[in-house]
C-alpha positions in Angstrom: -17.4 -127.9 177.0 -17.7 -125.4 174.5 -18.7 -121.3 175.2 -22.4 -120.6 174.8 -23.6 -119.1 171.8 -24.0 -115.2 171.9 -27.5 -114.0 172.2 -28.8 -112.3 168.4 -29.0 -109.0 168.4 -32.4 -107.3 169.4 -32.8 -103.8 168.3 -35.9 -101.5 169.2 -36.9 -98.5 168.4 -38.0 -95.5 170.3 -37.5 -91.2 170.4 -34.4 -90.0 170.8 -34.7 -87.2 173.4 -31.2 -87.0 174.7 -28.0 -87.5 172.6 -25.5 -89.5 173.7 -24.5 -93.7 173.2 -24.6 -95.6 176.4 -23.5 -98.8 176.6 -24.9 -101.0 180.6 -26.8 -103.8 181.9 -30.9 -102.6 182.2 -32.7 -102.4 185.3 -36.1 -102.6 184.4 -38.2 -100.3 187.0 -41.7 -100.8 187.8 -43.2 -98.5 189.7 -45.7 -99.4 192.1 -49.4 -98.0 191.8 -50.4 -97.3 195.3 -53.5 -99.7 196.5 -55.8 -96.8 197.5 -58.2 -98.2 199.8 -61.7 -97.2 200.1 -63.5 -97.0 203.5 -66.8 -95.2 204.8 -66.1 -92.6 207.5 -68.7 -90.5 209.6 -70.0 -87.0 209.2 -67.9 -86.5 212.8 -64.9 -87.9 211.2 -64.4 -85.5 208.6 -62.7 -83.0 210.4 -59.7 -85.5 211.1 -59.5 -86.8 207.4 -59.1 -82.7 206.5 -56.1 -82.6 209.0 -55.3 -85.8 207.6 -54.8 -84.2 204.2 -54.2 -80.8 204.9 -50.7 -82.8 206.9 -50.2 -84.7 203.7 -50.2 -81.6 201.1 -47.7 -79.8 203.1 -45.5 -82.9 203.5 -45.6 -83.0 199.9 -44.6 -79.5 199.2 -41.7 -79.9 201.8 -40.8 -82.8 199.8 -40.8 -81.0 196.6 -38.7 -77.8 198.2 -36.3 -80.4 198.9 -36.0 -81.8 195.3 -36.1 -78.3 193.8 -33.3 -76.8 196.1 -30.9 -80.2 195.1 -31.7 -79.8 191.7 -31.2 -76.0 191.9 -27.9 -76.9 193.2 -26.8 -79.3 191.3 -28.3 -78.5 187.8 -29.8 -75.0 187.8 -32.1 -73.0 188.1 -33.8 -73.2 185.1 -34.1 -77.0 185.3 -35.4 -76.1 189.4 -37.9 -74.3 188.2 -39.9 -77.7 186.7 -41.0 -78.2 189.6 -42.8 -74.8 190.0 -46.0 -76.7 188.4 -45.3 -79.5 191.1 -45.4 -76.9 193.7 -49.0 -75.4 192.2 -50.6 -78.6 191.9 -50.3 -79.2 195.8 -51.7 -75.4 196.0 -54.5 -75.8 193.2 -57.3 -74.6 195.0 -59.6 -76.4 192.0 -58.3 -79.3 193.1 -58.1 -79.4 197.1 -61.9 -78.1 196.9 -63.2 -80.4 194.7 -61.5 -83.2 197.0 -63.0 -81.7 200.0 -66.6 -81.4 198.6 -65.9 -85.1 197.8 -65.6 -86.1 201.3 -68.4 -84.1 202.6 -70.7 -85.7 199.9 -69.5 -88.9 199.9 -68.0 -89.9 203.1 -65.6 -92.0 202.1 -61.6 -91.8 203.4 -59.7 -88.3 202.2 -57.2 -90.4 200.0 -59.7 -92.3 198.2 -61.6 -89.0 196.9 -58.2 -87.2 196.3 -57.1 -90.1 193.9 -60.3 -90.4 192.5 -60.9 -86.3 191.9 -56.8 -86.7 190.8 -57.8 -89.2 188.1 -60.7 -87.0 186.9 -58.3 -84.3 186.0 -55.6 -86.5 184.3 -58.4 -87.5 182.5 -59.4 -84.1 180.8 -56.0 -83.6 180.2 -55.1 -86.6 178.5 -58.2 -86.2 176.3 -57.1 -82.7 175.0 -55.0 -82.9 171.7 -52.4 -80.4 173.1 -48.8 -82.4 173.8 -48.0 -79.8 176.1 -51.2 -80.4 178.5 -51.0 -84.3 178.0 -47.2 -83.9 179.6 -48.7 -81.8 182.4 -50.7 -84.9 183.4 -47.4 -86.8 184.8 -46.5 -83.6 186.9 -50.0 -84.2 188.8 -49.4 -88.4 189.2 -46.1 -87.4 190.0 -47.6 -85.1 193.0 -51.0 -87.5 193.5 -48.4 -90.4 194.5 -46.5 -88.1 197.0 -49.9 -87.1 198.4 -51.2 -90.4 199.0 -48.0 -92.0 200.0 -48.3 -89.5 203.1 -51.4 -90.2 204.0 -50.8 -94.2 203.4 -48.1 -93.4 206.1 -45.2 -95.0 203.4 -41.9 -94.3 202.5 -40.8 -92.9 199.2 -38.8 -95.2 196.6 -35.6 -96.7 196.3 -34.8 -96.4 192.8 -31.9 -93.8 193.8 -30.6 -96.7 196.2 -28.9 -99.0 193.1 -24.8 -99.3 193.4 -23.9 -100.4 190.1 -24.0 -99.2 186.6 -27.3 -99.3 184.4 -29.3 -98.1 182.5 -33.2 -97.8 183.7 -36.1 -99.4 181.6 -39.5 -98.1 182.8 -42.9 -97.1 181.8 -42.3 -94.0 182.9 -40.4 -91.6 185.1 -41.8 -88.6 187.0 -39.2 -85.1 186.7 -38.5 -86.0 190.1 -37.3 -89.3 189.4 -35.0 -88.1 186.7 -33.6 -85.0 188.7 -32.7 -87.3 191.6 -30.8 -90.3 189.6 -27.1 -90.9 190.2 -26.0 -89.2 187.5 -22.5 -91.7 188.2 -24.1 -95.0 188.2 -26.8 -94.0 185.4 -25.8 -94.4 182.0 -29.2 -93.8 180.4 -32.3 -94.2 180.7 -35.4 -95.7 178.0 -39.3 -95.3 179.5 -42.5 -96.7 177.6 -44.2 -93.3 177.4 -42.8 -89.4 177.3 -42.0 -86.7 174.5 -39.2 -84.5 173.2 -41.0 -82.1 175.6 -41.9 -83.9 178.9 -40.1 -82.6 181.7 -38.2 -86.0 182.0 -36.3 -85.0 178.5 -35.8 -81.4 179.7 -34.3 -83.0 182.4 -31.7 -85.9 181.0 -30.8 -83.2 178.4 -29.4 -81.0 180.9 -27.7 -83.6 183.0 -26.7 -85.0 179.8 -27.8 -88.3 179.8 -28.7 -90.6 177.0 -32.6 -91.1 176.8 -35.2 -92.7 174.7 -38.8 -92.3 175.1 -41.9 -93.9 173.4 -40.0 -97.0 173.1 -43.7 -99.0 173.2 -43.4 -102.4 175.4 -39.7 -101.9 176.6 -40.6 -103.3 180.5 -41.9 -106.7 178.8 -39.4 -106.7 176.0 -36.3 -106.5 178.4 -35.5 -107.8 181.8 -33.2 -106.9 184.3 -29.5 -107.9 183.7 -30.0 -107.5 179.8 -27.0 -105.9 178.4 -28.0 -103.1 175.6 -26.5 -100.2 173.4 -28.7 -97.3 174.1 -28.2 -94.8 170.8 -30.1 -91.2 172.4 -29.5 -89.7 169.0 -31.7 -92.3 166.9 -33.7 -93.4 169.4 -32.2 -97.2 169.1 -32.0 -99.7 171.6 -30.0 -102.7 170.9 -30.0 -105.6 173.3 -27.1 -108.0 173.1 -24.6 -105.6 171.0 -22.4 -107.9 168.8 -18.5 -106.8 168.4 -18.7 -105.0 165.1 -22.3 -102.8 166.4 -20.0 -101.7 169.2 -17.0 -100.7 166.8 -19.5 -98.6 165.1 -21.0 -97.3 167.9 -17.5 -96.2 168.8 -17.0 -94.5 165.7 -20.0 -92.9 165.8 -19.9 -91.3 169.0 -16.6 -89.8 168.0 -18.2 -88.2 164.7 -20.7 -86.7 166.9 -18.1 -85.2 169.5 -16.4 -83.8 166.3 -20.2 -82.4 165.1 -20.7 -80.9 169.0 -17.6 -79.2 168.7 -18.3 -77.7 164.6 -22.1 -76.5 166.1 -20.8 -75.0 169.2 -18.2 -73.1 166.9 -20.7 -71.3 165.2 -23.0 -70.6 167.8 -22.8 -66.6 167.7 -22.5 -66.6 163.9 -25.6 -65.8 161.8 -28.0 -68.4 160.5 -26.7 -66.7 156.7 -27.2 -68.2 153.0 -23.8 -69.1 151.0 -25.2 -66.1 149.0 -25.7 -64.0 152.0 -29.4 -64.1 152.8 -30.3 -64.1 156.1 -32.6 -66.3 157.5 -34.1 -65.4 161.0 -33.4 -68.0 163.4 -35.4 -68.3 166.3 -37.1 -70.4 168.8 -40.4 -71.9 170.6 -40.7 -71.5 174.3 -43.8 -72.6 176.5 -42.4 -70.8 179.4 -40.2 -68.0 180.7 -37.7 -70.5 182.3 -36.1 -72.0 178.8 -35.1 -68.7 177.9 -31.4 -69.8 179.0 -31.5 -72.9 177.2 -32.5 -70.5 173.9 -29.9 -67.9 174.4 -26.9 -70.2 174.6 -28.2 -72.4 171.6 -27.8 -68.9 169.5 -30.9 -68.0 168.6 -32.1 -64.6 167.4 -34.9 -64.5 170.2 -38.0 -66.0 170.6 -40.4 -66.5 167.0 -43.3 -67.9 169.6 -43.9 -67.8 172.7 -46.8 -69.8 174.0 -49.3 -68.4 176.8 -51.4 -70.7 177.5 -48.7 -72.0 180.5 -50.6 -68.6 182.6 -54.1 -69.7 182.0 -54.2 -73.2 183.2 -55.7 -75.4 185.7 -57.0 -72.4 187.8 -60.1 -71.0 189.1 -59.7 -67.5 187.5 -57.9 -66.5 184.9 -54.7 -64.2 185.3 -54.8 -60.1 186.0 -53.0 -57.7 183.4 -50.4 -57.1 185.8 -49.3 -61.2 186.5 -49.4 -61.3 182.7 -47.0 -58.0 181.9 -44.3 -59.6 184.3 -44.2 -62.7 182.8 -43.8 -61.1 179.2 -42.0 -58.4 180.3 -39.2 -60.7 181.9 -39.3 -62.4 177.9 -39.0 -59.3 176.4 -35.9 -58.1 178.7 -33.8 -61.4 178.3 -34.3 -61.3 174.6 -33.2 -58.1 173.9 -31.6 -56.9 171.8 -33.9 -60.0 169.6 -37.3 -59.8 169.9 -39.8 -62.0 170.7 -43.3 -63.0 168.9 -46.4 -63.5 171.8 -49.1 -65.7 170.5 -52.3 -64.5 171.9 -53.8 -66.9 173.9 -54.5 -70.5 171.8 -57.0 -72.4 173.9 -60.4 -73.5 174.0 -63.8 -73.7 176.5 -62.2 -77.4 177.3 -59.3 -75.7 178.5 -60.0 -73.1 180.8 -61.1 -73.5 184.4 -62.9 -70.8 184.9 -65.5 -71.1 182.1 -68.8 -72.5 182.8 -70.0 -76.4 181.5 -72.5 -74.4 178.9 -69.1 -73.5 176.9 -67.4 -77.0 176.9 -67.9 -78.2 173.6 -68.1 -81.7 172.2 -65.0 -81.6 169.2 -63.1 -78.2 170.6 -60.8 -78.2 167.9 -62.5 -77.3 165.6 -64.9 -75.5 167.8 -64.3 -72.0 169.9 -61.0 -71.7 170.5 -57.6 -69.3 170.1 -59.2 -66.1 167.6 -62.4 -67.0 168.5 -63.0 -67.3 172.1 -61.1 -64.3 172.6 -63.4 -62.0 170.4 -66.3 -63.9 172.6 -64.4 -62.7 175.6 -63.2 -59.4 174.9 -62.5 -58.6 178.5 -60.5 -61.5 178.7 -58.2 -60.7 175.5 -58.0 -57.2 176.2 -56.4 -57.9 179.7 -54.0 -60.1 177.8 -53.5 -57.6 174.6 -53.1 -54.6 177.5 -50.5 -57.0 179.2 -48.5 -57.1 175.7 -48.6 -54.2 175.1 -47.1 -52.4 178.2 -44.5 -55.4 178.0 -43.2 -54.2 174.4 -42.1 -51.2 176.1 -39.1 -53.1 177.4 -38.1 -54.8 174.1 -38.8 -55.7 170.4 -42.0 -57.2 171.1 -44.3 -58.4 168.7 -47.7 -60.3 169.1 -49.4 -62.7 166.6 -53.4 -63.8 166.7 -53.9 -67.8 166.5 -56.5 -69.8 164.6 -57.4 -67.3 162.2 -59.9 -67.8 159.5 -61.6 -64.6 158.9 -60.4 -61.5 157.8 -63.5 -59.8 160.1 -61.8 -62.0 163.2 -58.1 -59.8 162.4 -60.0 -56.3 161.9 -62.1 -57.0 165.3 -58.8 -57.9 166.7 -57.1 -55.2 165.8 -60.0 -52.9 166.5 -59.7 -54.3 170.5 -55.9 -53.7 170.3 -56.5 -49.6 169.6 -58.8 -49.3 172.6 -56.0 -51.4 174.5 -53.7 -48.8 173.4 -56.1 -45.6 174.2 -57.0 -47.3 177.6 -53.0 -47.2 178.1 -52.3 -44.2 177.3 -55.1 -42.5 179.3 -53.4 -44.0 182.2 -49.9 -43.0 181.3 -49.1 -46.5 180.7 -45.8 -46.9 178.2 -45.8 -49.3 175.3 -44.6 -49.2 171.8 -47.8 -47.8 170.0 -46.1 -48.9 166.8 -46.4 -52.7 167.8 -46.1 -54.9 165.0 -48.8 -57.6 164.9 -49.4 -60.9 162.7 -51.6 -63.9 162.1 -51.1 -67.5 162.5 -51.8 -69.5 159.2 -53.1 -72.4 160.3 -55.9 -72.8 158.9 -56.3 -73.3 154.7 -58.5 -70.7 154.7 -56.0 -68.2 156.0 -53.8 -69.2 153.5 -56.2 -69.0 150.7 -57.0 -65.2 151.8 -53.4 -64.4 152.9 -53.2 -61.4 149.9 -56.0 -59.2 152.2 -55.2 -60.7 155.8 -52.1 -59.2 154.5 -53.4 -55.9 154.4 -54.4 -56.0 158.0 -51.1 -57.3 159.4 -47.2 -57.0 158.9 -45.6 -60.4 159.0 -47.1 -64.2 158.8 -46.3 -67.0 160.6 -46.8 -70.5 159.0 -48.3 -72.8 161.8 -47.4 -76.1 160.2 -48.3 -78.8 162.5 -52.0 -77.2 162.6 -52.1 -76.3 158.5 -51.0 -79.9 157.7 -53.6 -81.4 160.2 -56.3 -79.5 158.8 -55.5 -79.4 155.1 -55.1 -83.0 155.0 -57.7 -83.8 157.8 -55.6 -86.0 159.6 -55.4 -86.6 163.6 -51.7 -87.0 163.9 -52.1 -88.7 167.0 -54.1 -91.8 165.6 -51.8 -94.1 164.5 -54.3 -95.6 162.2 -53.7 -92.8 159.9 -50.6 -91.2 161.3 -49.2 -91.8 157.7 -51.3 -89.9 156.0 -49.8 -86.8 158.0 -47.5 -85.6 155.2 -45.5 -82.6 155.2 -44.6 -82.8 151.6 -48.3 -83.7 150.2 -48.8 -81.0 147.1 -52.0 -79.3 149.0 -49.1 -78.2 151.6 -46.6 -77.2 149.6 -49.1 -75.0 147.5 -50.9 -73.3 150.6 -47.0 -72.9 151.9 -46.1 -71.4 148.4 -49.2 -69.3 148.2 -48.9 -67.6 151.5 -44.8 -66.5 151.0 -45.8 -65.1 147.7 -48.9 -63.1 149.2 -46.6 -62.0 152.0 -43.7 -60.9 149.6 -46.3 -59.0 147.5 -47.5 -57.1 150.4 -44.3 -56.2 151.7 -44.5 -58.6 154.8 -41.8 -61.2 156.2 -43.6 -64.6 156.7 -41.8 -67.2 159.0 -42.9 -71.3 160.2 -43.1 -72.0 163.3 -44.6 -75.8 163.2 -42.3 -78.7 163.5 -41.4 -78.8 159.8 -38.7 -75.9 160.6 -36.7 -77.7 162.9 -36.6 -80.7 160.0 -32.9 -80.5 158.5 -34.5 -83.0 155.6 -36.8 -80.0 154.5 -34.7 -77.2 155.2 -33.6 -76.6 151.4 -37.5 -76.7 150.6 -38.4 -74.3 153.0 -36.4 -71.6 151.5 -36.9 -72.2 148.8 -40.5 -71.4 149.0 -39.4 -68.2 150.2 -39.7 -68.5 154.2 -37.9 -65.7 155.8 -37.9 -67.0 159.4 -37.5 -70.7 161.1 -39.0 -70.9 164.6 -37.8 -74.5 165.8 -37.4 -76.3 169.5 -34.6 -74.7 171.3 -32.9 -78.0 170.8 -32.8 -78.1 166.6 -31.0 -74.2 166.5 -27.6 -75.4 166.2 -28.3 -78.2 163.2 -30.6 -75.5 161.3 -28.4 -72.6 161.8 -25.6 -74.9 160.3 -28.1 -75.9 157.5 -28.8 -72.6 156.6 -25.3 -71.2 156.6 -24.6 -75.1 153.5 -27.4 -73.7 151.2 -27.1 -71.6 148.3 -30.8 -69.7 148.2 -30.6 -69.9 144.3 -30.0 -73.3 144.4 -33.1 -73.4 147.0 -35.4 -71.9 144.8 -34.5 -74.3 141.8 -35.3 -77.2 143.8 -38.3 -75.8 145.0 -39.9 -74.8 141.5 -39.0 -78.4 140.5 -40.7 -80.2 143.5 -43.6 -78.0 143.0 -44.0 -80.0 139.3 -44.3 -83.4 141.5 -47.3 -85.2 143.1 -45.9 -87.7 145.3 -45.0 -86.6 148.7 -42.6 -89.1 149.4 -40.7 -88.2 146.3 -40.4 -84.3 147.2 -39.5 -85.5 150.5 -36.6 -87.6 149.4 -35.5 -85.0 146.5 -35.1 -82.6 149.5 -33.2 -84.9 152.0 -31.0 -85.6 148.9 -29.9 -82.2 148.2 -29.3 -81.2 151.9 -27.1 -84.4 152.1 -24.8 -83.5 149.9 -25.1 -79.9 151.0 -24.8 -80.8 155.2 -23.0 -84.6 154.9 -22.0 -84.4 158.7 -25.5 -83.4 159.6 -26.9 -86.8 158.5 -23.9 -89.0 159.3 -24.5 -88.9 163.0 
């Protein structure tokens, strides 16, 4: 009897999040949704069902002191600090008091209403076109589950309990399921949902793991005992891997050894032209705690530095003084690089402590960012106040979001001198010499950038925002995803435009939207005349190396003959081409 025919090759495709080929047999994990159930209790019994949960959150938070010390331990500290926003969610006020109103209004069992007020905040997050917010909603099912597992009285899972090799297939996996894998038996891991950002990719970076995320119906497309080739670089899954895939798999991974060692080689260089211009290298943080992850990837400090992370999912916003630690502790680690604070980017959807007459029915372009601060002046000035006494400890810089208006930069800057008086009257120090900027994000800004110009010293090119807006395109319907173009003429002019405007006015003008972390578009970039990449923590190596292949002559040539063209895909391709043959090994693996 002959052998049985090998299995054709299945190959599907997700996001790479953490490099790395690994080669196993899948374990496809579904997680159990707890059956909540849902009983009616007496007014006398509500005092038990408040011991009942009050027993349950502090379970929880022993639970997740447990996680964060092994983690701490084993990882670091950085990584341990994830589950900080674990830790708040079991302390949100909002959210215990809402659940206890619950009960007293509708006398039903404690972990019914917690689930169900649980679900209403997942909800609001979910529905807010902010990637960072949407990842914050697996953090709170993450802790819901913990919660109502205690009160169910059950034990936690066994997915840490396997003995052999694998690699895990799930929908999704909570931080803490990724911190606590067997990082011996584990080869990789591939989940239905999740980002380059979610705290799941944070985490399998670190450990260095192979993952994929947004690999859409992986659970019903694979079953347990399927042998795959996970590629974390690509973002490829391969089931059944014939003989010659493997052998150039094999190869593969041995180019990109030989790329890890070439990138880590030039880590304290400078991200500098063949022709010697320099390009300022920085990179994007949402929180203090990635500031290690950005130091020892070599960049020149932080080009923005998100605060939104301080405003969030709580009653009342934060003081001046909760604000100057956390950017003052920024400011310090950058040194002697500086860093660039965006002044708080949210809308009335977002923040807690604003009442239901301010939530608005299409926030994005509503009040938000600019806006809502010069509606809430108290509430900017605390933050500006908070800045400013920060750039007394370092090169501090602080940029205004969402700008449309040159009135909305001179009130801003108006706020900012009485910030500074206020300081000084109280002996307060702080770099009264503070450089500040504007986001151009909108087209607008870009059309006026010659007089915002006059009002600011540097630019910074918010891409992801400018191309949604120019092209008026919600990235994050699929129905017309495509039509989210980078390379579209519109962008390229406004891009264009506001370098030139900057240049004319003696400004620097950097991007800090996704497009500067693109190798492809690298070449482009400068040679439209950006002076500074912001890009994910993650990307600084491949740009620095990118930077350090192109001739800025050659840039500008390229640039003035793409600006000629009217087909996005064709600029896009004309710019891949000539950073191929500038950065082969870059594109090779």
């Amino acid at each position: 009897m002959g052998a049985a025919p090998a299995q054709e090759e299945l190959i599907l495709q997700g996001l790479g999040v953490s490099g790395g080929i690994a080669e196993s047999d899948v374990v496809v994990h579904w997680q159990d949704e707890e059956e909540v159930p849902m009983r009616d209790i007496k007014p006398e019994e509500i005092p038990g069902e408040i011991a009942r949960f009050e027993a349950a959150l502090i379970a929880t938070r022993q639970e997740l002191l447990e996680i964060q010390q092994r983690i701490a331990g084993g990882i670091g500290a950085a990584d341990a600090s994830i589950f900080d926003a674990h830790l708040l969610v079991v302390e949100d006020r909002t959210l215990i008091d809402e659940a206890l109103r619950g009960l007293e209004r509708e006398l039903h069992n404690i972990e019914f209403i917690f689930h169900k007020v649980a679900e209403k905040y997942c909800r609001t997050l979910q529905a807010i076109d902010d990637p960072y917010l949407q990842e914050r909603v697996v953090d709170i099912e993450d802790v819901t589950r913990r919660v109502i597992r205690h009160l169910l009285g059950k034990s936690r899972e066994n997915l840490h309990k396997l003995d052999r090799p694998h690699i895990i297939v799930a929908r999704n996996l909570t931080p803490s399921d990724t911190a606590l894998i067997n990082r011996q038996l584990v080869r990789g891991f591939v989940t239905e949902q999740g980002s380059r950002t979610s705290h799941s990719a944070i985490i399998a970076r670190s450990l260095g793991i192979p993952a994929i995320v947004a690999l859409s119906g992986a659970c019903s497309k694979l079953t347990t005992g399927d042998h795959v080739l996970l590629d974390g670089y690509s973002g490829r899954l391969i089931a059944n891997p014939g003989e010659q895939t493997r052998f150039e798999y094999g190869r593969l991974e041995q180019q990109k050894v030989e790329v890890k060692h070439l990138l880590e080689a030039i880590r304290e260089t400078t991200s500098k032209t063949r022709d010697g211009r320099h390009i300022v290298l920085s990179a994007n943080i949402e929180l203090p705690s990635e500031l290690d992850a950005v130091l020892s990837a070599g960049a020149e400090g932080v080009g923005l530095f998100r605060t939104e992370f301080l405003f969030l999912n709580r009653p009342e916003p934060p003081g001046e003084d909760e604000q100057y630690e956390a950017y003052r502790l920024v400011a310090e680690r950058c040194a002697p690089h500086g860093v660039i604070i965006r002044t708080l980017d949210v809308g009335g959807d977002k923040l807690m402590h604003l009442p239901d007459s301010m939530r608005e029915d299409n926030p994005f372009l509503g009040c938000r960012a600019i806006r809502l601060c010069l509606g809430e002046p108290e509430l900017f000035k605390t933050q500006l106040r908070a800045i400013l006494r920060a750039s007394a400890h370092g090169n501090v810089r602080l940029m205004y979001p969402m700008v449309s208006q040159l009135g909305e930069v001179r009130k801003a800057n108006a706020l900012l001198a009485e910030c500074k008086d206020e300081l000084a009257a109280k002996g307060r120090a702080f770099n009264p010499d503070i450089e500040t900027g504007t986001m151009i994000e909108v087209p607008a800004a870009a059309l006026i950038a010659d007089q915002l110009a006059r009002e600011v010293r540097f630019f910074s090119i918010g891409t992801n925002d400018l191309i949604q807006y120019t092209m008026a395109v919600d990235r994050g319907n699929d129905r017309i995803a495509h039509l989210y173009q980078p390379t579209h003429p519109s962008v390229l002019r406004l891009l264009s435009m506001t370098a030139e405007a900057a240049h004319r006015n003696g400004l620097w003008v950097g991007i800090c939207g996704e497009v500067a972390s693109d190798i492809h578009l690298t070449p482009l970039l400068l040679g439209l005349g950006i002076d500074e990449l912001s890009v994910v923590t993650a990307a600084v190596p491949r740009v620095k190396k990118a930077v350090q292949c192109l001739d800025s002559n050659e840039c500008r040539e390229l640039a003035d003959r793409l600006r000629g063209m009217d087909d996005p895909a064709g600029i896009e391709a004309a710019s891949c081409e000539h950073a191929r043959q500038r950065y082969p090994e870059l594109f090779d693996c």
